[in-house]
C-alpha positions as a Markdown table, in Angstrom:
| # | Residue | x | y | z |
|---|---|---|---|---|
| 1 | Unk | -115.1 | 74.8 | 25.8 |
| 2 | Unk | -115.9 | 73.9 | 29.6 |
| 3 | Unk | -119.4 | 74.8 | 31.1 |
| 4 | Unk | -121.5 | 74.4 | 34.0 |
| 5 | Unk | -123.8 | 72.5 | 31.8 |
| 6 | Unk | -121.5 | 70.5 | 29.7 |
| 7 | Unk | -123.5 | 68.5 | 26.7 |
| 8 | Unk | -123.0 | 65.6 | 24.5 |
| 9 | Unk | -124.3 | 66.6 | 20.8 |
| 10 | Unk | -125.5 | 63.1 | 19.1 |
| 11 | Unk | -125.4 | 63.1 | 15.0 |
| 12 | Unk | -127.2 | 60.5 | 13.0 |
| 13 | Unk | -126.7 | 61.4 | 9.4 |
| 14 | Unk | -129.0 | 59.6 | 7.0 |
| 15 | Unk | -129.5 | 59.9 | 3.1 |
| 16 | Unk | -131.9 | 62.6 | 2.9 |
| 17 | Unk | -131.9 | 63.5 | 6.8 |
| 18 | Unk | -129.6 | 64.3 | 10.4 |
| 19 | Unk | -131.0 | 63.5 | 13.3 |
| 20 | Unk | -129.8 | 65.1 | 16.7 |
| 21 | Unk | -130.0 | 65.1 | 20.1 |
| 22 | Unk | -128.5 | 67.2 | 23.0 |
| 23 | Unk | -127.5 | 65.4 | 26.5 |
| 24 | Unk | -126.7 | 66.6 | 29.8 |
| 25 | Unk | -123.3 | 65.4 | 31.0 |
| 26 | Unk | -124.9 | 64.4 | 34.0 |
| 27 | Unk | -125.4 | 61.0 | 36.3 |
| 28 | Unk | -127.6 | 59.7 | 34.7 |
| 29 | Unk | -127.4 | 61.0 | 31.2 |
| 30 | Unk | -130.0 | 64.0 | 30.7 |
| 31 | Unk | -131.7 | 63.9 | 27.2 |
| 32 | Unk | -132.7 | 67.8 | 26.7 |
| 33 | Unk | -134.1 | 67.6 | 23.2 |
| 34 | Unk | -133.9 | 66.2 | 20.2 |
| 35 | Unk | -134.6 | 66.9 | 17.1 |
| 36 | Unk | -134.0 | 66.1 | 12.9 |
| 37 | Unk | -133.6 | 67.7 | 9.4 |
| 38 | Unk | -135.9 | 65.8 | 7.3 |
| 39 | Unk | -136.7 | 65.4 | 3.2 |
| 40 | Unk | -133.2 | 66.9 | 2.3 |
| 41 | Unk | -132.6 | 67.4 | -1.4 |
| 42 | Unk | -136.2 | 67.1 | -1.7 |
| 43 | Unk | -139.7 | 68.5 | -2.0 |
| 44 | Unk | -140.5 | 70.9 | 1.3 |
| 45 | Unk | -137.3 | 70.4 | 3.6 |
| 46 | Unk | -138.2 | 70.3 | 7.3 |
| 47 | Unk | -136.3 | 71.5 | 10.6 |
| 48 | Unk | -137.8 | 69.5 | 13.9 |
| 49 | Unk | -136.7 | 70.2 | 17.4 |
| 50 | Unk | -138.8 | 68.6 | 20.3 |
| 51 | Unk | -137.2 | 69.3 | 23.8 |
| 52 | Unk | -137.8 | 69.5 | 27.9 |
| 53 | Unk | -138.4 | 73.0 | 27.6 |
| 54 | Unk | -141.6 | 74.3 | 25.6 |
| 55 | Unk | -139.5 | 77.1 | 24.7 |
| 56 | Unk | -137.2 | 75.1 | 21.9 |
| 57 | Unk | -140.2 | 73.2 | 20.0 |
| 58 | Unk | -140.8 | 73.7 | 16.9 |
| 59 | Unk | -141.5 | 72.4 | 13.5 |
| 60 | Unk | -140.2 | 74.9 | 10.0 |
| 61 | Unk | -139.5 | 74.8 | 6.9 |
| 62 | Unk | -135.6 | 75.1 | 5.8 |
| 63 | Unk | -133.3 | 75.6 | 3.0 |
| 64 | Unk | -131.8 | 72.5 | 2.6 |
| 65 | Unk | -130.9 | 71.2 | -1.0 |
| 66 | Unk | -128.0 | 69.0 | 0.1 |
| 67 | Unk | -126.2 | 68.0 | 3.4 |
| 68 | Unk | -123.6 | 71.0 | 3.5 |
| 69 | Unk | -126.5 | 73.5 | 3.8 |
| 70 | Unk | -128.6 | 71.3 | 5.8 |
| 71 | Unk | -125.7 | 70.4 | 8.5 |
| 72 | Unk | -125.1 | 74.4 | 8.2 |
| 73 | Unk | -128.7 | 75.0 | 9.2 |
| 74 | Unk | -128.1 | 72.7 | 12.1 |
| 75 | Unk | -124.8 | 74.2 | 13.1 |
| 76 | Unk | -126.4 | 77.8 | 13.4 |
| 77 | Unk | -129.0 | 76.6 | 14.9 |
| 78 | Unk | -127.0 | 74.6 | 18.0 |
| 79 | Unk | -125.0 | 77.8 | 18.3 |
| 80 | Unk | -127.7 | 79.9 | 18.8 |
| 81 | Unk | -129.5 | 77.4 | 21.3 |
| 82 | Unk | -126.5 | 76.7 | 23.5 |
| 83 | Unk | -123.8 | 79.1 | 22.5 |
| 84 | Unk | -120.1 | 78.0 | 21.9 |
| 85 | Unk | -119.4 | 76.7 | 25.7 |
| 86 | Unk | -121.7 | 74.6 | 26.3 |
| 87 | Unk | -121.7 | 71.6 | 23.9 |
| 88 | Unk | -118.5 | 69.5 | 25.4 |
| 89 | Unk | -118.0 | 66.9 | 22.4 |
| 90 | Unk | -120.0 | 65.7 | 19.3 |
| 91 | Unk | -120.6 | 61.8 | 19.0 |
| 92 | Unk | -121.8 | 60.6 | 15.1 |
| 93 | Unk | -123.2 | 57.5 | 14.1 |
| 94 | Unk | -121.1 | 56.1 | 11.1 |
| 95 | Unk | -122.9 | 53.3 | 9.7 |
| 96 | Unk | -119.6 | 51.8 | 8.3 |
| 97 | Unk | -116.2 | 51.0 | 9.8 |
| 98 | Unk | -114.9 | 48.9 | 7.6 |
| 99 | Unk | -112.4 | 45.9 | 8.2 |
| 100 | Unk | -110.7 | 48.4 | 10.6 |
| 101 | Unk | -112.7 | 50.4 | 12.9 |
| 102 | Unk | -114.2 | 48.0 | 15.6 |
| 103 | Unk | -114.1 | 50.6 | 18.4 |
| 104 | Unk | -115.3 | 54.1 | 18.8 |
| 105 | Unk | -112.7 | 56.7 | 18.3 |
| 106 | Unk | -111.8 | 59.9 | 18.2 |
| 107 | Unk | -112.0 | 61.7 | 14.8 |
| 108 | Unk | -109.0 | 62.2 | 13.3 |
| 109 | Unk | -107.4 | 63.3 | 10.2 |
| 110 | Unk | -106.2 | 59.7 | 9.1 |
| 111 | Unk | -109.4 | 58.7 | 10.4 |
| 112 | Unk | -111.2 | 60.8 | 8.0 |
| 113 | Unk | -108.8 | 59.8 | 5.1 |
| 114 | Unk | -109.3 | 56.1 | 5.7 |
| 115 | Unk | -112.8 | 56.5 | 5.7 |
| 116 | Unk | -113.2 | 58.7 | 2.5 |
| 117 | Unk | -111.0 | 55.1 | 1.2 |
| 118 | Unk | -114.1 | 53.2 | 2.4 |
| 119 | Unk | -117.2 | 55.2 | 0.3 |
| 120 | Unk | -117.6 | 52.5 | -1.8 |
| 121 | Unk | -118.8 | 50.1 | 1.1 |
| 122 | Unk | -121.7 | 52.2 | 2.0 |
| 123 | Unk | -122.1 | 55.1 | -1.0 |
| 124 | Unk | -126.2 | 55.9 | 0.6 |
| 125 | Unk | -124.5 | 56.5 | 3.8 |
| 126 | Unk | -120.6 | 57.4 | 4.5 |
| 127 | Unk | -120.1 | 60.4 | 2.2 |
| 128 | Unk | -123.1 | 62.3 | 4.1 |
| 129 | Unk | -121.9 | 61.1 | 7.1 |
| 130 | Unk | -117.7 | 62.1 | 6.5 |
| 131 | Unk | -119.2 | 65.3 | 5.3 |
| 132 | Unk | -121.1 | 66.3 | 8.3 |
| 133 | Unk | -117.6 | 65.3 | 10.7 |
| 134 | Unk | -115.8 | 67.6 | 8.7 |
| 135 | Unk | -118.5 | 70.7 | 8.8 |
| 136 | Unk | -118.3 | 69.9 | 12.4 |
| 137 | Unk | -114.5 | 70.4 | 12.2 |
| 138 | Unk | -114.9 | 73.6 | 10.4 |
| 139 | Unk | -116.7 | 75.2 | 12.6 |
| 140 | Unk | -115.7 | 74.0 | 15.7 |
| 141 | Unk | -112.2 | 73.4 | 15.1 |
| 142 | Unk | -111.3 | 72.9 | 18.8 |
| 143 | Unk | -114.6 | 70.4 | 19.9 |
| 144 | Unk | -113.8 | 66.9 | 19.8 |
| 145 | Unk | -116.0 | 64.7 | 17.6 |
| 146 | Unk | -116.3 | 60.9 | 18.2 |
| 147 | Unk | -117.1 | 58.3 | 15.6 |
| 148 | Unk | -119.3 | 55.5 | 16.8 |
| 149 | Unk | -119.5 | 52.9 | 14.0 |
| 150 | Unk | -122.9 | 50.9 | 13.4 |
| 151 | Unk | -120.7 | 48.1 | 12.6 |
| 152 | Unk | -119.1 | 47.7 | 15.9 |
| 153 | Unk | -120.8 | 45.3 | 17.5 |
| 154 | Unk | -120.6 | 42.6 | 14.6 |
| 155 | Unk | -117.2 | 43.0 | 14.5 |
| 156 | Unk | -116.0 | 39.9 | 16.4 |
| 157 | Unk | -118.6 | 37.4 | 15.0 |
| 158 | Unk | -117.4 | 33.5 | 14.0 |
| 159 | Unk | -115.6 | 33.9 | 10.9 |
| 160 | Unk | -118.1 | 30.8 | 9.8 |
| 161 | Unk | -120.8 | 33.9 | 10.1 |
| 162 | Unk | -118.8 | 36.2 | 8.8 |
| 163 | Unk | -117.6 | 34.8 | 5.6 |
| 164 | Unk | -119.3 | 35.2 | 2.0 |
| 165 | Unk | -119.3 | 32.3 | -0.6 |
| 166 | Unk | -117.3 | 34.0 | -3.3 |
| 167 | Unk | -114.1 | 33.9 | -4.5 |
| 168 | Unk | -111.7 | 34.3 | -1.2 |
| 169 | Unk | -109.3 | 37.0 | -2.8 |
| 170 | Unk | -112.2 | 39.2 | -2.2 |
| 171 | Unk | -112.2 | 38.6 | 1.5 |
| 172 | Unk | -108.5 | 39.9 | 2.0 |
| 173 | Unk | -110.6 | 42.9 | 0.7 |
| 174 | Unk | -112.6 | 43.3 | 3.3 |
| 175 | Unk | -115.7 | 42.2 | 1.2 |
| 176 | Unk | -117.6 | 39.9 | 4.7 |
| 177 | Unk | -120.8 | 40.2 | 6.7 |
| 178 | Unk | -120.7 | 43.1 | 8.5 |
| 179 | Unk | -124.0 | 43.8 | 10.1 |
| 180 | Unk | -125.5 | 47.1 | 10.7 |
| 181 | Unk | -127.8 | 48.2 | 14.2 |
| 182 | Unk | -125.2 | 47.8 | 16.3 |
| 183 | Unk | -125.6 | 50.7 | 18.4 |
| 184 | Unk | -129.2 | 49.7 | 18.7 |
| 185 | Unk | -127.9 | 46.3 | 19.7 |
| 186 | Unk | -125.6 | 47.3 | 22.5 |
| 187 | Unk | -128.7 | 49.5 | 23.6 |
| 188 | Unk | -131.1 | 46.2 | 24.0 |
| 189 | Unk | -128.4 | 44.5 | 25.4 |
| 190 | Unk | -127.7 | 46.6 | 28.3 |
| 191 | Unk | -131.2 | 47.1 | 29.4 |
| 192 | Unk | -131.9 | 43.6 | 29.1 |
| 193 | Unk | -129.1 | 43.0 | 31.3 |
| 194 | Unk | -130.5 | 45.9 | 33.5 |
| 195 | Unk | -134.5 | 44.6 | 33.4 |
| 196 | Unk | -133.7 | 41.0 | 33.5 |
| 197 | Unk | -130.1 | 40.2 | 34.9 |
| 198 | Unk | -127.0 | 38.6 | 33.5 |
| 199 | Unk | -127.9 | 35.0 | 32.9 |
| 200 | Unk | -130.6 | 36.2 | 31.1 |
| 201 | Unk | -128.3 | 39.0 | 29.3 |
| 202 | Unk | -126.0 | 36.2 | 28.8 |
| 203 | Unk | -128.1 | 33.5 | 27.2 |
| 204 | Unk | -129.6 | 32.6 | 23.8 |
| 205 | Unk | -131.0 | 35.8 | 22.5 |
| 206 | Unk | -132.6 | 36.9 | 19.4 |
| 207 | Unk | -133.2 | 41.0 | 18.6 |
| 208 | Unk | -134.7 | 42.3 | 16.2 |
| 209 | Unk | -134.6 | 45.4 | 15.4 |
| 210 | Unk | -137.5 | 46.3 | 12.9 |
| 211 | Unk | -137.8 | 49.8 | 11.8 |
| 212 | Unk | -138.0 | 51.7 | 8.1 |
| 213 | Unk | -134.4 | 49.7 | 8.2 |
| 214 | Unk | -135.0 | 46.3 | 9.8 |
| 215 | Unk | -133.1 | 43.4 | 11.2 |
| 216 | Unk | -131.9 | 40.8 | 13.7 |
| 217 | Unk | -129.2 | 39.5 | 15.2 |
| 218 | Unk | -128.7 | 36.2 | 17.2 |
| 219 | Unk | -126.6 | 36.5 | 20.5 |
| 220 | Unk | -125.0 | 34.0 | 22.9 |
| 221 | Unk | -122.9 | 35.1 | 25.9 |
| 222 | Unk | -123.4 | 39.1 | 24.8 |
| 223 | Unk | -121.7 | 38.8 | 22.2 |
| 224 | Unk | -122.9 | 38.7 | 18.3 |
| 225 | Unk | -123.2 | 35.6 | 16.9 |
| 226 | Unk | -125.1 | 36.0 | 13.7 |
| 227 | Unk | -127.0 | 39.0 | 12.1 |
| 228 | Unk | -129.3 | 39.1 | 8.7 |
| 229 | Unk | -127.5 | 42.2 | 7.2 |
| 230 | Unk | -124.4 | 41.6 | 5.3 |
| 231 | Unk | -122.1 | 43.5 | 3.3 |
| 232 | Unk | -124.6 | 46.4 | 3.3 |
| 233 | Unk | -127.5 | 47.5 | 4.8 |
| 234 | Unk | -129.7 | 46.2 | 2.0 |
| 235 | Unk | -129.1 | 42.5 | 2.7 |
| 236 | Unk | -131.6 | 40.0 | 4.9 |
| 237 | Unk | -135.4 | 40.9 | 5.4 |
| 238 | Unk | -137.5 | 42.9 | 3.9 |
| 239 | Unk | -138.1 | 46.5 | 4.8 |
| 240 | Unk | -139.4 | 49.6 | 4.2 |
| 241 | Unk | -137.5 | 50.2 | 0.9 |
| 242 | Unk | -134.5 | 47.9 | 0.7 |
| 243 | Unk | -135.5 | 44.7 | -0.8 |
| 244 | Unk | -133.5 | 42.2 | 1.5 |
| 245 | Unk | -132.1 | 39.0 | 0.2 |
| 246 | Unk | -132.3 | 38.4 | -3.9 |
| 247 | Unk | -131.4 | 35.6 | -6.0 |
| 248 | Unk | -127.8 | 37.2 | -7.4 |
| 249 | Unk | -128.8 | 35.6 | -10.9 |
| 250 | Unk | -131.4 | 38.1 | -11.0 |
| 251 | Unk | -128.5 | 41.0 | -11.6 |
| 252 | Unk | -128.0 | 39.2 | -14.8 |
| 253 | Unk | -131.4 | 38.8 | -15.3 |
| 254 | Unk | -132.5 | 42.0 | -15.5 |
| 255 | Unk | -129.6 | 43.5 | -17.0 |
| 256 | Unk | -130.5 | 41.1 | -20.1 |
| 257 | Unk | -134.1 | 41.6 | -20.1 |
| 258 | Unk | -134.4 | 45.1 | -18.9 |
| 259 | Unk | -131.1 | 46.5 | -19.8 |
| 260 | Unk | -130.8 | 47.7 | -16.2 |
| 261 | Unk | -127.5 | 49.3 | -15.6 |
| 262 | Unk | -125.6 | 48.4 | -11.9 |
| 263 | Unk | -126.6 | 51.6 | -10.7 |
| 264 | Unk | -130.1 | 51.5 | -11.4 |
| 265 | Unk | -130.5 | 48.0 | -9.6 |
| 266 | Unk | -129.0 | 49.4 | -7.0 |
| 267 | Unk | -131.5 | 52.8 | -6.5 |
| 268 | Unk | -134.2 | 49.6 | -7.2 |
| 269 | Unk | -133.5 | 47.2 | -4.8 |
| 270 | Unk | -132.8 | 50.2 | -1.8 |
| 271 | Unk | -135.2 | 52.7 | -2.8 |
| 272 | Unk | -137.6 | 51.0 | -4.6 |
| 273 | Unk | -138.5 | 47.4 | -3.1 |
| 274 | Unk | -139.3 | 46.0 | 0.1 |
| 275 | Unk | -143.0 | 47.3 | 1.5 |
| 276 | Unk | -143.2 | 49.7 | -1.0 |
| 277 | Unk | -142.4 | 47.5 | -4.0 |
| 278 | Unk | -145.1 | 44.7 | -3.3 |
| 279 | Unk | -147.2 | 46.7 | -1.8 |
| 280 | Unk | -147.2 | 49.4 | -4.9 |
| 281 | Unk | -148.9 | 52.0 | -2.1 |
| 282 | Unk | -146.7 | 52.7 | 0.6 |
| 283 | Unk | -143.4 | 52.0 | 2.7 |
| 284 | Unk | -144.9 | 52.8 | 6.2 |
| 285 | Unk | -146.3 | 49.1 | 8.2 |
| 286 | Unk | -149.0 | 51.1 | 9.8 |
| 287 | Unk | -150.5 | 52.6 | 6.1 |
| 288 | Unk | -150.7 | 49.1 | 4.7 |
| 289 | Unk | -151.9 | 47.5 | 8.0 |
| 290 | Unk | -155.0 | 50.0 | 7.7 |
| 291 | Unk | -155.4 | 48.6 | 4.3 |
| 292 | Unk | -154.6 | 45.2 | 4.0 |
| 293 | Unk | -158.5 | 44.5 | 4.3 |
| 294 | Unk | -159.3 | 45.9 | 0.8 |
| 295 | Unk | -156.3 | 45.9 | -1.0 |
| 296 | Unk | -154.6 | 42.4 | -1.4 |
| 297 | Unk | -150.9 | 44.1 | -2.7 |
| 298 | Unk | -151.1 | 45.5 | 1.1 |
| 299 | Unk | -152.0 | 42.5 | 2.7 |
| 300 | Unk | -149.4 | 40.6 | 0.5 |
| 301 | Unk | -146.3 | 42.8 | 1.5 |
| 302 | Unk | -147.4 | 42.5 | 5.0 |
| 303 | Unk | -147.4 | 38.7 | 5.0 |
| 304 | Unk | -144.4 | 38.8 | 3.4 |
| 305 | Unk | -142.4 | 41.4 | 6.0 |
| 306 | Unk | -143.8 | 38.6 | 8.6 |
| 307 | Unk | -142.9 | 35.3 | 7.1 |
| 308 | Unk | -139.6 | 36.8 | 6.9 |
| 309 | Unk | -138.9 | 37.6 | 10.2 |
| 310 | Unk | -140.2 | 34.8 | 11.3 |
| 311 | Unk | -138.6 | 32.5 | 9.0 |
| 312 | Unk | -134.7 | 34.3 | 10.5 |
| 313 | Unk | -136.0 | 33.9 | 14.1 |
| 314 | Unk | -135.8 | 29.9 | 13.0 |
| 315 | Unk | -132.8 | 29.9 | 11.3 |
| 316 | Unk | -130.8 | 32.1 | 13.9 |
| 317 | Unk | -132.4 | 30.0 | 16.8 |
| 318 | Unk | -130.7 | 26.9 | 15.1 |
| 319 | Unk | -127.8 | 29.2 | 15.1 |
| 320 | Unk | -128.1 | 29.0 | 18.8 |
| 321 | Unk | -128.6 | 25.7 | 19.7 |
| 322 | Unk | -132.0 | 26.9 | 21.0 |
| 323 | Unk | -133.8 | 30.5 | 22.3 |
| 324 | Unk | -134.1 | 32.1 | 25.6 |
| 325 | Unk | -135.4 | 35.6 | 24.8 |
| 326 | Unk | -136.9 | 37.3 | 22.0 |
| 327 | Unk | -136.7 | 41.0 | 22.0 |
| 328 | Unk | -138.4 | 43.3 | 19.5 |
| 329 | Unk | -137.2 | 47.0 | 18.9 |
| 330 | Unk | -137.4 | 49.6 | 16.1 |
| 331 | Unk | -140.4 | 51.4 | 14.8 |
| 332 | Unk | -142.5 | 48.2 | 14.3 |
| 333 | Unk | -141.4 | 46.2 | 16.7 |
| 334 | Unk | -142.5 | 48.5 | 19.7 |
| 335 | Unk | -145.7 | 49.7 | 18.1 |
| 336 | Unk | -147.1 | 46.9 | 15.7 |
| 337 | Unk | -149.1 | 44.4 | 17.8 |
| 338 | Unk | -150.2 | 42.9 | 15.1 |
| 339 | Unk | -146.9 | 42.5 | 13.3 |
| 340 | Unk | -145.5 | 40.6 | 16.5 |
| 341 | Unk | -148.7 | 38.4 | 16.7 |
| 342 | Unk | -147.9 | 37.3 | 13.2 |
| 343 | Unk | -144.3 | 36.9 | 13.8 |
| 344 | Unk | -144.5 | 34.4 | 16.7 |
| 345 | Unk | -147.5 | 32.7 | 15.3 |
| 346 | Unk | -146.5 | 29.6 | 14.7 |
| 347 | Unk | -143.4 | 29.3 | 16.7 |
| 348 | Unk | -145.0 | 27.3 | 19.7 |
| 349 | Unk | -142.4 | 24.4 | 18.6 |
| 350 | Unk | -139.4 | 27.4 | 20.3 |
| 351 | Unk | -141.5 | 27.4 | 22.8 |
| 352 | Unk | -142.8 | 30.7 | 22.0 |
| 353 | Unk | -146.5 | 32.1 | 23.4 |
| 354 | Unk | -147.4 | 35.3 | 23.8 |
| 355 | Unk | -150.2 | 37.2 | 25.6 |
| 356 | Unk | -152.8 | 39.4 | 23.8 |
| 357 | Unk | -153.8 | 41.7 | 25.8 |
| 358 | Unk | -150.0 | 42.5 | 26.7 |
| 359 | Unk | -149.0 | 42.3 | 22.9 |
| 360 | Unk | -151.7 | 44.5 | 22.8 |
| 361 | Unk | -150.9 | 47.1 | 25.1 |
| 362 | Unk | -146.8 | 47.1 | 23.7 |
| 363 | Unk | -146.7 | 45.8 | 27.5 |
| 364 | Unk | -142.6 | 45.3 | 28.4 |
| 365 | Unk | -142.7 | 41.7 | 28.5 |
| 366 | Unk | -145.4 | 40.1 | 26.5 |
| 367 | Unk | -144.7 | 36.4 | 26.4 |
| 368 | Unk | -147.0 | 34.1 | 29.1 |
| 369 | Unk | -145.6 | 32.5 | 32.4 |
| 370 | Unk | -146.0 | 29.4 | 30.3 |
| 371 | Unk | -143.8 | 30.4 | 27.4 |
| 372 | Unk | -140.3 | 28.8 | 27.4 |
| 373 | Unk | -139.0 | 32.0 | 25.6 |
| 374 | Unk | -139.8 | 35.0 | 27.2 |
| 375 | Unk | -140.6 | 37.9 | 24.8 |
| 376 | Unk | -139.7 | 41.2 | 25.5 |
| 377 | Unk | -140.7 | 44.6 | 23.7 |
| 378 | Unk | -137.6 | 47.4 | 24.4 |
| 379 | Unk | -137.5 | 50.9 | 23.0 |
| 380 | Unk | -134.3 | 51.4 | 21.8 |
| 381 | Unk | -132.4 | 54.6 | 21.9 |
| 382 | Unk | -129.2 | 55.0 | 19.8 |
| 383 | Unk | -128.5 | 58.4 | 20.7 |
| 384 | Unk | -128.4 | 57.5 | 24.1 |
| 385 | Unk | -126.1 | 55.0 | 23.3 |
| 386 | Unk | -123.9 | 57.5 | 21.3 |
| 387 | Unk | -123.7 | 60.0 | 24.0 |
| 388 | Unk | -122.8 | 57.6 | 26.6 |
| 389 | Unk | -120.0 | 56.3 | 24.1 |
| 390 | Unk | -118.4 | 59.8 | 23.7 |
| 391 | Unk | -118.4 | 60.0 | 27.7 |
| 392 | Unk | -116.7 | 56.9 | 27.7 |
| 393 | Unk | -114.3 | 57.9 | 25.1 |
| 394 | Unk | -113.5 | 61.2 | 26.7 |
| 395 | Unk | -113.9 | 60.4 | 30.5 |
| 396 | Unk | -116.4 | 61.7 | 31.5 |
| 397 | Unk | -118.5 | 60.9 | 34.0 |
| 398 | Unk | -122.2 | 59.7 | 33.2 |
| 399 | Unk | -124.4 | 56.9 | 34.9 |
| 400 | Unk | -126.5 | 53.8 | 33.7 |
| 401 | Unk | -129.7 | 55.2 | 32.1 |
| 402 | Unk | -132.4 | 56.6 | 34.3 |
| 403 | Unk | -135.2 | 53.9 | 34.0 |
| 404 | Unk | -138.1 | 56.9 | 34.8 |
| 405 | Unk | -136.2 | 58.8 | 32.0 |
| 406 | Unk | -139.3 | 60.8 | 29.8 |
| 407 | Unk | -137.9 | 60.1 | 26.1 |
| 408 | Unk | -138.4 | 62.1 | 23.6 |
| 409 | Unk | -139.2 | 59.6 | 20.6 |
């Protein structure tokens, strides 16, 4: 399957959506479009594809009442867009790699087997995401596909991070912290390292990632130290949905008083909580932001999103033995100002101070020549990550990322 114009395909499969994007095997990387499938298995299914060329933009409806018709929408259409020769290789986000997978790999057989054995880590996330490797496969029997696991760059954390305080039989099972955002991580990482150099790359840093999924990891010598997800993705802050840390007792709890069944706490406290649970309104930051003002469930689930972060900023700077940089990412940390004000109000004792007008303007570096910790805002790009991973993996040649590169997010 050689071309003139060989692409890397990047798949991020999510519960009800696949996100996509098409690079240029070029130096640097070439992002040509990108694109999702949104709202599948519910109300009014959409198809999205935003690109360099006017000509493949476009926003439909589509038939998509589960993942095998939605990733079969998505293969049609990436055949009739670039034809069979010129996608090179596939790279997928897989949220989970287990005890196991601390590299990114080709996708294999035993691969896929092993995973299939480690659904019940991540049940919101690895079945879709299995499922759309072995469509892939399907169709394109002869295009490799490369697994690039979210989990990754957690991996090699001190086991004093790593370990949960239950029974340790359960640890030979692979029951630890994992952490979760590691492609976004690595991301952050290497343009910090390319925007501010390697002693800055390689000193006390905190990121955090804050999106509809949100958290942050603390990070000494490039490497993961510490990170506020644990076993799954619905562990540490607060966030859109997912509740974040709970009193366990409260299992018990409800199942007593409520008669609330294991499976129904768990559609509550990922579906149900977070923003949207306090706030009773909504689960997007920029909705209750407009109406904190006149509704005090708003203004409550904001204030609590920001003690939160704040309050793990603290703790993983402790973790540290003190803070460098501060670097916020995701959704809402590019584009809340406000949200970051809150955040590092009141962290003058880290020697945290940050300019308004640059907070304002979601200005690259946002702390004051004063400030001890400089604070940095960084839009992440996990697809870029991805695709550069499968070059890696494959050998193929592509460059550092183009710092004038026009992203499509």
């Amino acid at each position: 399957m050689k071309s003139a114009n060989p692409c890397i395909l990047t798949i991020n499969g999510g519960s009800s959506s696949i996100k996509f994007a098409l690079f240029q095997v070029e130096s640097p990387l070439r992002r040509v479009l990108e694109g999702r499938i949104e709202r599948i298995g519910m109300l009014s299914p959409n198809f999205v594809v935003k690109g360099l060329n006017p000509a493949d933009n476009f926003s439909r409806p589509v038939v998509a009442p589960d993942h095998k018709v939605a990733v079969s929408a998505l293969m049609d259409w990436v055949e009739e867009r670039t034809g069979r020769g010129e996608v090179t290789a596939i790279g997928h986000r897989v949220v989970h790699g287990g005890p196991k997978y601390s590299e990114p790999q080709l996708v294999t057989a035993e691969m896929v087997k092993e995973l299939h054995q480690l659904e019940p880590f991540d049940p919101e996330h690895l079945p879709e995401e299995i499922q759309l490797t072995e469509a892939f496969h399907r169709r394109f029997p002869d295009l490799p596909q490369v697994a690039c696991f979210d989990t990754a760059f957690h991996h090699d954390m001190p086991r004093v991070a790593r370990l949960l305080p239950i029974p340790r039989r359960f640890d030979a099972k692979g029951v630890r912290r994992y952490g979760f955002h590691g492609l976004s991580y690595a991301f952050l990482m290497e343009e910090l390292m390319r925007l501010a150099g390697p002693q800055t790359a390689r000193g006390r840093v905190i990121l955090a990632h804050l999106g509809n999924g949100a958290s942050l990891a603390a990070v000494r010598g490039g490497k993961s130290m510490d990170t506020s997800m644990s076993f799954t993705p619905t562990a540490g802050i607060p966030m859109s949905t997912r509740s974040g840390d709970l009193d366990p007792g409260l299992v018990w709890y409800l199942a007593r008083t409520e008669h609330v069944e294991p499976k129904q706490f768990n559609e509550m406290v990922n579906f149900q909580s977070g923003l949207l649970g306090v706030s009773e309104i909504s689960s997007d930051m920029q909705e209750l932001l407009a109406r904190e003002a006149d509704d005090v469930r708003a203004a409550e689930a904001v204030a609590m999103f920001c003690y939160q972060v704040k309050k793990w900023i603290g703790a993983f700077a402790a973790a540290l033995g003190g803070l460098d940089t501060l670097v916020f990412a995701g959704g809402i940390g590019e584009n809340a100002p406000k949200i970051r004000a809150r955040v590092c109000d009141g962290l003058g004792f880290l020697g945290i101070e940050i300019l308004e007008k640059e907070n304002a303007a979601n200005a690259g570096v946002i702390s004051s020549d004063a400030s001890r910790v400089a604070v940095r805002v960084i839009h992440t790009d996990e697809e870029w990550t991805i695709a550069k991973t499968v070059c890696q993996v494959l050998g193929l040649s592509a460059g550092k990322k183009n710092v004038n590169e026009n992203e499509n997010d």
